[in-house]
N, C-alpha and C positions, 0 to 999 in steps of 0.2 A: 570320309577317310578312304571309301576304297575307291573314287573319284581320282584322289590324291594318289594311291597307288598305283594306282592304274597308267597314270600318265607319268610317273617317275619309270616306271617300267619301259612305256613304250617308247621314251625319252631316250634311256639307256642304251635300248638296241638300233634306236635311229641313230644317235651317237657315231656307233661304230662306225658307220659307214660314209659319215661327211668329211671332206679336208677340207674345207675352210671354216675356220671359227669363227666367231662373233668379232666387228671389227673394234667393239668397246675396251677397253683398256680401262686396268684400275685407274681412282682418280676421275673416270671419267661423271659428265652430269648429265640428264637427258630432261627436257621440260617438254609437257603435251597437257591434252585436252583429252574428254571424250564423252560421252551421252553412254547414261545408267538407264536399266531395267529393274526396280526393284519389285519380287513380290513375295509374299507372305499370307497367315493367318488375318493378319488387320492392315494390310499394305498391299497397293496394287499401282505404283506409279512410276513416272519419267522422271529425267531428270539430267543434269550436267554435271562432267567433274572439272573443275579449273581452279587452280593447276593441278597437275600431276608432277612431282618432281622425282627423281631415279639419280643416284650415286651409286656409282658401280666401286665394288670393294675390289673386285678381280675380274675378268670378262665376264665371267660367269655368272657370279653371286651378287646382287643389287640389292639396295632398297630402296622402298618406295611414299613419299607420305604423297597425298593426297583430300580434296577437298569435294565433297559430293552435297549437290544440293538437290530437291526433288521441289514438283512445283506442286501445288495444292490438289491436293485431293480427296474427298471426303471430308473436308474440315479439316484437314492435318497438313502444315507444310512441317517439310521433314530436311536434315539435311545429317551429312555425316563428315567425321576426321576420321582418315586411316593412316596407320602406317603399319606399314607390311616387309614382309622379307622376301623375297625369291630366292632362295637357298642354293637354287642350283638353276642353271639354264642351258637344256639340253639341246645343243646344234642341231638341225635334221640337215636335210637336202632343201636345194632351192632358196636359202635365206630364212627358211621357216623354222623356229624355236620354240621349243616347250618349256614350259616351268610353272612347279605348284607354288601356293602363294600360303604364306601363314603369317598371320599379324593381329594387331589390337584395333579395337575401331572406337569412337564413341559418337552415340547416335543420340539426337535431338529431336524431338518432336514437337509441336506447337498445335493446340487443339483451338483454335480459333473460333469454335461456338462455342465454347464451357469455358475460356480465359484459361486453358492450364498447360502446362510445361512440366518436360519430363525427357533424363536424361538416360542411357544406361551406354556401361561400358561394357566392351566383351570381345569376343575371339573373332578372328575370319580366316575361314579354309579356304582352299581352290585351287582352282587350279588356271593358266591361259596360255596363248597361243600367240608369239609373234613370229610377223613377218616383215623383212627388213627391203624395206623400197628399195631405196639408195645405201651408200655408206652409213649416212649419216638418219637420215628420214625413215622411221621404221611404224608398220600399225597394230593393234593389237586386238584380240578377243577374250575378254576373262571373266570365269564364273567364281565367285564368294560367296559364299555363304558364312552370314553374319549370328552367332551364337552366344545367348545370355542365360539366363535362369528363367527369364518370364516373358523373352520377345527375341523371336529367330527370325528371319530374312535369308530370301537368296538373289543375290545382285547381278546381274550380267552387262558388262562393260565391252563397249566396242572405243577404240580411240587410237590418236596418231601423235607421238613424239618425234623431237628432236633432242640429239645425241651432240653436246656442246662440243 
């Protein structure tokens, strides 16, 4: 949470000082890729997210589902569904945008010595950092962390869409 606050904050004062806004318009669609870091108490591995897809409600405000797989690791492939909101996405200088991320995830696991399977749903906080190539080609940095009652994660995502 103060992750979260922390860059809504510094969001707001980078804000002030950019004139050009995000070139997304509501309506608009964005599809990408990108390679996950997840780790935890029982989790320490890689992994891909394809696709990522992004509908912008207003320049600003998007959401995001996406599909994250992890490759085996200790006996466990793992894989995740998110979708997430970006509430807000704060313009800086340079093309570079911040914005915190809050959504639902549900996470899969597959225990491949012991034959067992096990699902849980739960929260994701965060926050990430894009930076816009072109008009349209932008890449992204984002931290989540993923929140249940009996199995927490924190995810870090590097990745590059296209804005339809």
């Amino acid at each position: 949470m103060t992750i979260c606050a922390a860059v809504l904050s510094f969001g707001s004062v980078c804000a002030q000082n950019y004139e050009d806004y995000s070139e997304a318009e509501a309506g608009d669609w964005a599809i990408g890729a990108g390679l996950n870091l997840a780790s935890g108490k029982s989790i320490t591995n890689f992994g891909f997210q394809l696709p990522r897809l992004q509908y912008y409600f207003h320049s600003n405000i998007r959401v995001e589902a996406s599909f994250n797989y992890f490759f085996k690791s200790k006996e466990c492939i793992d894989w995740d569904i998110d979708l997430d909101v970006h509430p807000y996405i704060f313009p800086m200088k340079y093309g570079l945008h911040v914005y915190p991320v809050v959504g639902l995830a549900f996470w899969h696991r597959k225990q491949t010595e012991i034959e067992k399977n096990w699902g849980r749903v739960g929260v994701n906080i965060g926050a990430g950092f894009q930076y816009d190539i072109t008009e349209r080609l932008f890449c992204n940095l984002q931290y989540k962390y993923f929140i249940t009652n009996d199995f927490s994660h924190s995810n870090f995502n590097v990745g590059i869409a296209y804005r339809l």
